[in-house]
C-alpha positions in Angstrom: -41.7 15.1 14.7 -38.7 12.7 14.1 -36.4 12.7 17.4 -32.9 11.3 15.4 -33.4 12.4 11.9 -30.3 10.7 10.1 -28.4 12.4 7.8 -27.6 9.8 4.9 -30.6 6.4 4.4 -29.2 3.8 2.2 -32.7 2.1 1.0 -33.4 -0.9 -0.8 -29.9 -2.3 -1.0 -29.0 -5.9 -0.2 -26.1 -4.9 1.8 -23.8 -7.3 3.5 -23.0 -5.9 6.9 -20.3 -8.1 8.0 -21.7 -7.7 11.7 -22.3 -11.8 12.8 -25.3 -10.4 14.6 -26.8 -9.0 11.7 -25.2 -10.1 9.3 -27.4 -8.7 6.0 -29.9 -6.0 5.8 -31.5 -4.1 3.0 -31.5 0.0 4.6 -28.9 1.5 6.7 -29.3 5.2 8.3 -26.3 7.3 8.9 -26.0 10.0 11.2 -23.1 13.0 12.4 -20.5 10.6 10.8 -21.8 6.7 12.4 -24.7 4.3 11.6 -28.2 5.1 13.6 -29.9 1.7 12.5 -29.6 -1.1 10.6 -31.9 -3.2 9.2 -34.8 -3.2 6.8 -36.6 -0.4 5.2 -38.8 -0.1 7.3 -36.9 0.0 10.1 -35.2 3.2 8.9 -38.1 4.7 7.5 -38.9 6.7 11.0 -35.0 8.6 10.9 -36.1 10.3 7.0 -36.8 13.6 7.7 -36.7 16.8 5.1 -33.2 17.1 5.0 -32.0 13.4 5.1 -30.2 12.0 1.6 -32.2 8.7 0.5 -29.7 6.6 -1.6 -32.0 4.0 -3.4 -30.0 1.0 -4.1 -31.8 -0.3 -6.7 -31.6 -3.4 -4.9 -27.8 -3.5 -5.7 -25.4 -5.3 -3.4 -23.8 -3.2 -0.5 -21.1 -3.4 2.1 -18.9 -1.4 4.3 -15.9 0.5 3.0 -13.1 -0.9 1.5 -10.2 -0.3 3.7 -6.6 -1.0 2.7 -4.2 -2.0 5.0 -1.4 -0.6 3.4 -1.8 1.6 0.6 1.0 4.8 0.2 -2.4 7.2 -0.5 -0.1 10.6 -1.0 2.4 8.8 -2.9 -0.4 7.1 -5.3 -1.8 10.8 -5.7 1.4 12.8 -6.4 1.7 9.7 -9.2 -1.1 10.7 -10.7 0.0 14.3 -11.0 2.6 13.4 -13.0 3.6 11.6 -16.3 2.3 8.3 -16.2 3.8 5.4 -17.6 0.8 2.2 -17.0 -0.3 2.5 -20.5 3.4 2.2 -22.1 4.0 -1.5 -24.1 7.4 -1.2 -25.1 10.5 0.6 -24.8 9.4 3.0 -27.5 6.3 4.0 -25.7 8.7 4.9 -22.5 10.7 7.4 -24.6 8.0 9.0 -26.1 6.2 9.7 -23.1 9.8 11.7 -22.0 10.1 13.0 -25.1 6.9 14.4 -25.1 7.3 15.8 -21.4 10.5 17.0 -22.4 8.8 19.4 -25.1 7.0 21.3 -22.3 9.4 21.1 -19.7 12.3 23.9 -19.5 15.9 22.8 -20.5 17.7 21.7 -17.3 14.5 21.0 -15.0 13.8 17.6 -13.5 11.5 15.1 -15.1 10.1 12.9 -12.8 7.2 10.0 -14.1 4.9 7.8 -11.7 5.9 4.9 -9.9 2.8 2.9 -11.1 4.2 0.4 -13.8 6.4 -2.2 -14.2 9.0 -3.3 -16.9 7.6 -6.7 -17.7 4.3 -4.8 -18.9 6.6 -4.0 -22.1 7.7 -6.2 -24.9 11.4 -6.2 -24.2 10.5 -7.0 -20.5 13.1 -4.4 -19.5 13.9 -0.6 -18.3 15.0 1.3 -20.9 18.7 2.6 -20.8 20.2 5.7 -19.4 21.8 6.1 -22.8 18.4 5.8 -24.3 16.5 8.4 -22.0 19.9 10.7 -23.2 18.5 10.6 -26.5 15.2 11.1 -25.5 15.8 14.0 -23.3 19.1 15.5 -23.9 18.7 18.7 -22.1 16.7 17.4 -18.8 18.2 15.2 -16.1 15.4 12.3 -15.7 13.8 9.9 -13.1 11.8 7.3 -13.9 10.3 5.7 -11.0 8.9 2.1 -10.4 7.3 1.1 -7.2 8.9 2.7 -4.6 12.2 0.4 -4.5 13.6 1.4 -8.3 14.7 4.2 -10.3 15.9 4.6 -14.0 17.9 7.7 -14.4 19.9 9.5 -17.7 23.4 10.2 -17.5 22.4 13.8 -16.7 20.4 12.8 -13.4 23.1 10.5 -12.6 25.9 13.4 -12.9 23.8 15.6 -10.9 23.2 12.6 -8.0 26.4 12.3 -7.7 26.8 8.4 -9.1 30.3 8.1 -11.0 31.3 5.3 -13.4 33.4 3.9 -10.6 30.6 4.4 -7.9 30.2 2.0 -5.4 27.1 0.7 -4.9 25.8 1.2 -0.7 24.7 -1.6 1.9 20.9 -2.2 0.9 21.2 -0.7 -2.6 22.7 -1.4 -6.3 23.8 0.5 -9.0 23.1 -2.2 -11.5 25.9 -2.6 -14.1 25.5 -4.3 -17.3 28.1 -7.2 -18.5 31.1 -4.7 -19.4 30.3 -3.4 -15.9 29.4 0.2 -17.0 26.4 1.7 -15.2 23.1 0.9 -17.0 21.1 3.9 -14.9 19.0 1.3 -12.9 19.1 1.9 -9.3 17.7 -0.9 -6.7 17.3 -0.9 -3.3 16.2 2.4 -0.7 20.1 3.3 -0.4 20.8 3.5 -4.1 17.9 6.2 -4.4 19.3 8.2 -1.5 21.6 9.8 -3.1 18.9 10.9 -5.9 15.9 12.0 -3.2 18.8 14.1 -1.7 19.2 16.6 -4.8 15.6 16.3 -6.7 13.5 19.1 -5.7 11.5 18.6 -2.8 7.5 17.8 -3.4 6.0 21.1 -1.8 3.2 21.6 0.5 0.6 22.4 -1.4 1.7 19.7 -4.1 1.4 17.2 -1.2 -2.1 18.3 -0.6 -3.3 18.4 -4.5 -1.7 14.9 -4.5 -4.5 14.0 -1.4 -7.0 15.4 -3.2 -6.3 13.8 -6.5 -6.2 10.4 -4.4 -9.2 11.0 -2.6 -11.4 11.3 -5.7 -9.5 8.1 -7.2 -10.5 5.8 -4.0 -13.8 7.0 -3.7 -14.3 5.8 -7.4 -12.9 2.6 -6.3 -14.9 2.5 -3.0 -11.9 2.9 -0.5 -12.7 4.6 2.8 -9.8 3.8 4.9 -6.3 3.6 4.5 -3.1 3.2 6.8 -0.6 5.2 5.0 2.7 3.6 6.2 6.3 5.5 5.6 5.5 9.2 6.1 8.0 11.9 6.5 6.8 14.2 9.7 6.6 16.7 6.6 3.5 14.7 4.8 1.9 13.4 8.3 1.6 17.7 9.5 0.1 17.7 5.5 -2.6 15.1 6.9 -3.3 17.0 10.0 -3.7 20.1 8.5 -6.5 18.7 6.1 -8.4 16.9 8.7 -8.2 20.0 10.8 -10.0 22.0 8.0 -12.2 19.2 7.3 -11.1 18.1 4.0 -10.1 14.4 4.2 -12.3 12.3 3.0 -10.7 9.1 3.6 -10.3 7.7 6.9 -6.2 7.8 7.6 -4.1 6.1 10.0 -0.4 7.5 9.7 2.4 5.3 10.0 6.1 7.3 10.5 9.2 6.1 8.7 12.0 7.2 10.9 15.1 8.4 9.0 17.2 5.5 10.2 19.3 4.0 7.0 22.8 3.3 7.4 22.7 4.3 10.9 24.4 2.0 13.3 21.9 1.4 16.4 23.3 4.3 18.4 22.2 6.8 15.9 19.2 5.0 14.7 18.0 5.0 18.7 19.0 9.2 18.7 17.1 9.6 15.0 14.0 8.7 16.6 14.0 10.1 19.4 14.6 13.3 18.1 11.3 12.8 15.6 9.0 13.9 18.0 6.6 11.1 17.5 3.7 10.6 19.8 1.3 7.9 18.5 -2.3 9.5 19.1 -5.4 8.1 18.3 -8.6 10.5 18.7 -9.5 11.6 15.5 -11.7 9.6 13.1 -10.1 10.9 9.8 -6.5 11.5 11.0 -4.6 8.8 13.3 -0.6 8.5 14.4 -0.7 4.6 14.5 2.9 4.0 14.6 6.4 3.6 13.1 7.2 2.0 10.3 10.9 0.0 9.6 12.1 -1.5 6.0 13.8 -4.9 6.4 14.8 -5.2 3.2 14.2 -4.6 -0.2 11.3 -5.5 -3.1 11.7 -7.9 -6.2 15.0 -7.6 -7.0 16.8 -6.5 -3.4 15.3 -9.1 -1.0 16.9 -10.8 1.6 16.5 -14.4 1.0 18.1 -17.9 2.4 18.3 -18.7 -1.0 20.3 -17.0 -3.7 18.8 -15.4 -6.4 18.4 -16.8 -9.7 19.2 -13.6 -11.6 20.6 -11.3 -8.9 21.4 -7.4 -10.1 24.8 -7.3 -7.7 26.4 -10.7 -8.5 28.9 -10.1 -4.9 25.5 -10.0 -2.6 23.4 -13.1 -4.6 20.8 -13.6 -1.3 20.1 -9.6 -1.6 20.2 -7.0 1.4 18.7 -6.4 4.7 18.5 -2.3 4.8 18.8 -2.4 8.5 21.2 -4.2 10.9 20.3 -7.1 13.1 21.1 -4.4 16.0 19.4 -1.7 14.6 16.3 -3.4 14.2 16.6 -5.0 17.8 17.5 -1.5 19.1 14.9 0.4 17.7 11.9 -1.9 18.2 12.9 -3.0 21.7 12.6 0.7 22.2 9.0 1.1 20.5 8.2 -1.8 22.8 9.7 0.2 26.1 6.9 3.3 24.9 4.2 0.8 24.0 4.3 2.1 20.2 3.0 0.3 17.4 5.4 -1.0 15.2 4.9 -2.3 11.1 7.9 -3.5 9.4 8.3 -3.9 5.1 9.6 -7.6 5.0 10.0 -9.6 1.7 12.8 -12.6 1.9 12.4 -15.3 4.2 16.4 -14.7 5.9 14.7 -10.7 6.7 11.3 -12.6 8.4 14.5 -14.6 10.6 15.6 -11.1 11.6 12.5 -9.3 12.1 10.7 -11.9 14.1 14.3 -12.2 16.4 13.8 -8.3 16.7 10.6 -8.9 17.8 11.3 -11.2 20.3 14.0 -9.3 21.9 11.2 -6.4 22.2 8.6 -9.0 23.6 10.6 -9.4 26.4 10.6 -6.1 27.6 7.0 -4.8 26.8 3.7 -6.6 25.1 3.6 -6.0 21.6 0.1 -4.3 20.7 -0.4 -6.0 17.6 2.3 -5.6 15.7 2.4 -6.0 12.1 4.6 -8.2 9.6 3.7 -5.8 6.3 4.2 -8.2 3.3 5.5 -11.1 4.3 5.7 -12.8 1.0 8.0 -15.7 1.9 7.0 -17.2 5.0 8.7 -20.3 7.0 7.1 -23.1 8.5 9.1 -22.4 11.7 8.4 -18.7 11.3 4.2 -19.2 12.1 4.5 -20.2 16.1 6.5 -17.1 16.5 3.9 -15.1 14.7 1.0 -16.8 16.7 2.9 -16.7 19.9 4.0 -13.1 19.6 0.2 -11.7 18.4 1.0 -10.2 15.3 -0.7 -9.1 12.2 -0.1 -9.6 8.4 -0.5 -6.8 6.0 -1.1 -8.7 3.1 -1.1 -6.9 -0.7 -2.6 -9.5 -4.0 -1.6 -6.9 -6.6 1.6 -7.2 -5.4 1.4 -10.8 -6.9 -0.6 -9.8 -9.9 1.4 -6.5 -10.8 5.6 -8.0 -9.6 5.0 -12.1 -10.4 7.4 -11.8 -13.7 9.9 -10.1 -11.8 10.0 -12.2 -9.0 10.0 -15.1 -11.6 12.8 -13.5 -13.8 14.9 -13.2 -9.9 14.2 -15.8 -8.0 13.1 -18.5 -10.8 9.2 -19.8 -11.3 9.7 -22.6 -8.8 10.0 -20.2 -5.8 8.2 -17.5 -7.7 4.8 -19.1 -7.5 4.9 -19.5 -3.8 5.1 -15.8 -2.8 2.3 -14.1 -1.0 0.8 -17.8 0.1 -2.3 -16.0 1.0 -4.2 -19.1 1.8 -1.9 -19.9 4.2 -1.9 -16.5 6.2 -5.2 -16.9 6.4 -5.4 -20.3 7.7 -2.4 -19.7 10.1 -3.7 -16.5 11.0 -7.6 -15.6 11.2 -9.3 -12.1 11.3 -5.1 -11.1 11.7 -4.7 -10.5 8.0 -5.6 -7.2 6.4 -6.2 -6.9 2.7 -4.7 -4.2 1.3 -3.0 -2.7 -2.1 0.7 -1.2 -1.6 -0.3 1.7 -3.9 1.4 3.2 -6.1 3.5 -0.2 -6.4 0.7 -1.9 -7.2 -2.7 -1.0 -8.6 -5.1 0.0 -5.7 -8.3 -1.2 -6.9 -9.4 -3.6 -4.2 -12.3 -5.4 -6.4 -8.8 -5.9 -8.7 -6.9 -7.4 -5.8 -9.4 -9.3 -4.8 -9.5 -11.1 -8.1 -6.0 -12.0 -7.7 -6.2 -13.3 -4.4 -9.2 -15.6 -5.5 -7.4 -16.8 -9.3 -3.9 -16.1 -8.8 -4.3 -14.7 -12.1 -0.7 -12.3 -13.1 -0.5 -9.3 -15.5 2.1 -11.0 -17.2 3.1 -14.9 -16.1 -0.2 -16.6 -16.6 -1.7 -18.3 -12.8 1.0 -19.3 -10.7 0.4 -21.1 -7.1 -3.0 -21.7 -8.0 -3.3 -23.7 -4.2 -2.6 -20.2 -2.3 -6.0 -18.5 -3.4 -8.7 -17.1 -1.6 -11.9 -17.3 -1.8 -13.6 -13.9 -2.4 -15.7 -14.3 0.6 -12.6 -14.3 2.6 -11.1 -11.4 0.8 -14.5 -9.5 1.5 -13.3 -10.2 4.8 -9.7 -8.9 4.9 -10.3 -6.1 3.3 -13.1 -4.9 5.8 -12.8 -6.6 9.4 -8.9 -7.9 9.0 -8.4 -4.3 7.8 -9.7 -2.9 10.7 -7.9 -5.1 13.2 -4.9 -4.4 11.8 -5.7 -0.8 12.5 -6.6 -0.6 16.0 -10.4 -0.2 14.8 -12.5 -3.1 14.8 -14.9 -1.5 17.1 -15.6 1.8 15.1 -14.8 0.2 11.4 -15.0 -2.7 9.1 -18.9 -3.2 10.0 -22.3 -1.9 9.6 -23.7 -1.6 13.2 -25.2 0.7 15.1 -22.1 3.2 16.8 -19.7 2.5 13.8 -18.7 4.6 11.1 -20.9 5.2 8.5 -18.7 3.7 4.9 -20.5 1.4 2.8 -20.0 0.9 -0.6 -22.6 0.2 -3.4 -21.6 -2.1 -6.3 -23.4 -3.2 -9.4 -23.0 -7.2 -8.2 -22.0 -9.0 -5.2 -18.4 -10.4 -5.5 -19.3 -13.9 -4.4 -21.8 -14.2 -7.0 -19.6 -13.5 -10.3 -17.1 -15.8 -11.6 -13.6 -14.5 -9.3 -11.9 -13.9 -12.3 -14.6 -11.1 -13.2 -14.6 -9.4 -9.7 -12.4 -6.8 -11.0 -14.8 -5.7 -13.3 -17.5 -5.0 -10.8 -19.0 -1.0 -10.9 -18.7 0.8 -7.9 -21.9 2.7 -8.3 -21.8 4.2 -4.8 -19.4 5.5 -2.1 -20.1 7.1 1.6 -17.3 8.2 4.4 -19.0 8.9 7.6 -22.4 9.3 5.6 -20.8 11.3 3.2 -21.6 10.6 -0.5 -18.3 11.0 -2.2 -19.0 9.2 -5.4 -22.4 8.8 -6.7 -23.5 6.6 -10.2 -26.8 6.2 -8.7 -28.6 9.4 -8.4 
């Protein structure tokens, strides 16, 4: 008789636990959701009983889960739900897809694309014109969204938002304006979208659910198990809940809430969140309430830098725009402090780190910070780091963001200062087992085996290898994107390793990472994919 029968044996793998007592093994056994044993075969041999799943390995290489640090996981699905616009090289190729959409889509409803693209992936390096999505949808207001900062919209989605030819553009936003001034349909910054997320229709329930499934399947193909979803409305965390109450999340979740506090002065930003309800709660292995997540400032083009930009979209603000006032932020996160919340804020420009890390200060005097995260932080200081270290804090840090945004942030801020952002190397040295690795999906592609390549070449999608001295070797990466990962989440003790009493993610791929050239990391199968000894994607059987 066989006292522990596991449910899930991963056999004959060379697996790579990243546990420094154990630090390889060739079988792991899996049972009610966490690992039984590690070790080798033999050693798991005695927990196969009739109903166990044996997943030969082939001798393949294995590891835990992937788990992104900060990857938008509902936004990513509900992207690829709708018209996507990744495989468009021109202009041309833009209009068509509307045009095509347009066909099937009833005169006067919305069209609304995927965030997951960027303009320099086309010849003419540019968004196309509201005047030119007129022509290619004359009868449908349109939104064409890229990343989750920018919006192109036609002169019909612009009537309907509300945006005049003599609109003025809001604190922390543009309505970008060509050189006779009139409006080109681009919209940049969080405030300039507001006034288009205020009359689109509203993503439903049940869209917000087939958007997690159609995610779900996506990552396990790409061997993600874990995710911190930051920026939720309390409409899409009570969607999470929901799905981990009825069992059907199959990617580890930690929720991070946005608070609805834009262009509120501190007063109101203070009364907005009380009035949220949040409680942070951390109990459930699929389904976590980490914390709340602020937006310093802007992406690529609305930054808030020391530094002017080179190419700047509103010539009267040329160093960009914090979204949130000095008191505001000091307000709200001495606050989160006061309740011992966790706290991750979106940071980009070197002049928002000055103001996030003086908000955090002001909050360190009144409570401990429990590991508090700097998400981005693209352009560090060398005076910023002893502030990091002495306030404890975490990194969030995103490669594609590098791979996917580098010709942007070269056409903004010129190449000089464009190859230095996201010094990964320098994180890491700065900031050991603090960094997380992680994707910013839908901005970026979520792959990690992708990001990892771009963290160890500095290779770009479209500006050749820029900052060649701030790569990472994919060791390291392994690393962030496992045990950082899970520090960054709360869960280094349950996640990020294969030990006995943690979950039960691993991954099986068709090579080791450290053994390929880095540049060919990205092309490494993942042939295998368990969640709490759950096969969710299987090329081996």
């Amino acid at each position: 008789m066989i006292p522990e029968a596991a449910d899930l044996v991963l056999t004959n793998a060379a697996v790579l636990t990243m546990d420094r007592d154990r630090p390889v093994a060739t079988s792991v056994a899996v049972r009610a959701g966490t690992v039984l044993a590690v070790g080798e075969d033999a050693d798991t041999r005695g927990f196969v009983g009739p109903r166990t799943r044996v997943l030969d390995a082939g001798g393949r290489f294995a590891m835990p889960g992937f788990h992104d640090s900060h990857n938008h996981l509902m936004t990513t699905g509900l992207g690829l739900l709708r018209p996507g616009l990744n495989e468009a090289r021109s202009v041309a190729d833009v209009l068509a897809v509307i045009t095509r959409v347009a066909a099937t889509t009833a005169p006067g409803e919305w069209i609304e694309t995927a965030p997951g693209w960027h303009e320099n992936q086309l010849a003419e390096r540019r968004f196309p014109s509201a005047a030119e999505l007129d022509a290619a949808a004359p009868a449908h207001p349109v939104v064409i969204r890229r990343g989750g900062h920018n919006m192109v919209l036609n002169s019909e989605a612009l009537r309907r938002a509300g945006i005049t030819a003599d609109a003025t553009s809001p604190a922390g936003g543009t309505f970008v304006r060509d050189a006779r001034g009139r409006l080109t349909g681009h919209l940049a910054g969080k405030a300039a979208l507001a006034p288009v997320l205020a009359v689109v229709p509203p993503v439903t329930r049940e869209q917000w659910t087939a958007a997690v499934a159609a995610a779900a399947e996506a990552y396990a193909a790409a061997g993600i198990t874990a995710v911190i979803d930051p920026g939720l409305t309390t409409e899409q965390m009570a969607v999470y809940r929901s799905l981990a109450a009825e069992d059907r999340l199959t990617v580890r979740t930690s929720m991070m809430w946005l608070p609805p506090i834009a262009g509120l002065d501190a007063t109101g930003a203070l009364d907005a969140v009380r009035s949220g309800g949040f409680e942070p709660d951390l109990r459930s292995p699929w389904c976590r309430t980490l914390g709340i997540k602020l937006i310093a400032d802007g992406g690529v083009e609305t930054g808030y830098y020391r530094d002017h930009y080179a190419e700047p979209d509103d010539p009267a603000h040329p160093w960009g725009k914090p979204l949130l006032t000095p008191d505001v932020l000091e307000a709200v996160c001495t606050s989160a402090a006061a309740q011992g919340w966790h706290v991750g804020v979106h940071v980009l420009g070197d002049a928002a780190t000055d103001l996030v890390l003086d908000a955090f200060r002001a909050a360190a005097a009144v409570a401990a910070l429990p590991r508090w995260t700097l998400i981005h932080l693209l352009n560090p200081r060398a005076e910023h780091w002893p502030v990091i270290d002495d306030l404890g804090l975490s990194v969030t840090a995103q490669p594609g963001l590098f791979w996917q945004l580098a010709g942007g942030f070269t056409h903004y801020l010129g190449a000089g200062r464009a190859r230095d952002i996201g010094p990964l190397a320098e994180l890491v040295r700065h900031l050991p087992g603090r960094v997380g690795g992680g994707s910013d999906s839908p901005v970026a592609p979520f792959a990690p085996l992708a990001g990892i390549a771009t963290a160890a070449t500095r290779n770009t999608r479209d500006s050749g290898c820029l900052g060649a001295e701030w790569a990472v070797d994919v060791a390291t990466m392994l690393e962030l994107y496992t045990t950082g990962s899970a520090w960054c989440a709360g869960q280094e003790n349950v996640s990020g390793t294969l030990a006995p009493g943690r979950f039960g993610d691993f991954v099986v791929l068709s090579a080791d990472p450290r053994s390929v050239a880095p540049a060919d990391v990205g092309e490494i199968e993942v042939l295998a994919t368990a969640v709490g000894g759950r096969v969710v994607h299987d090329r081996l059987s």
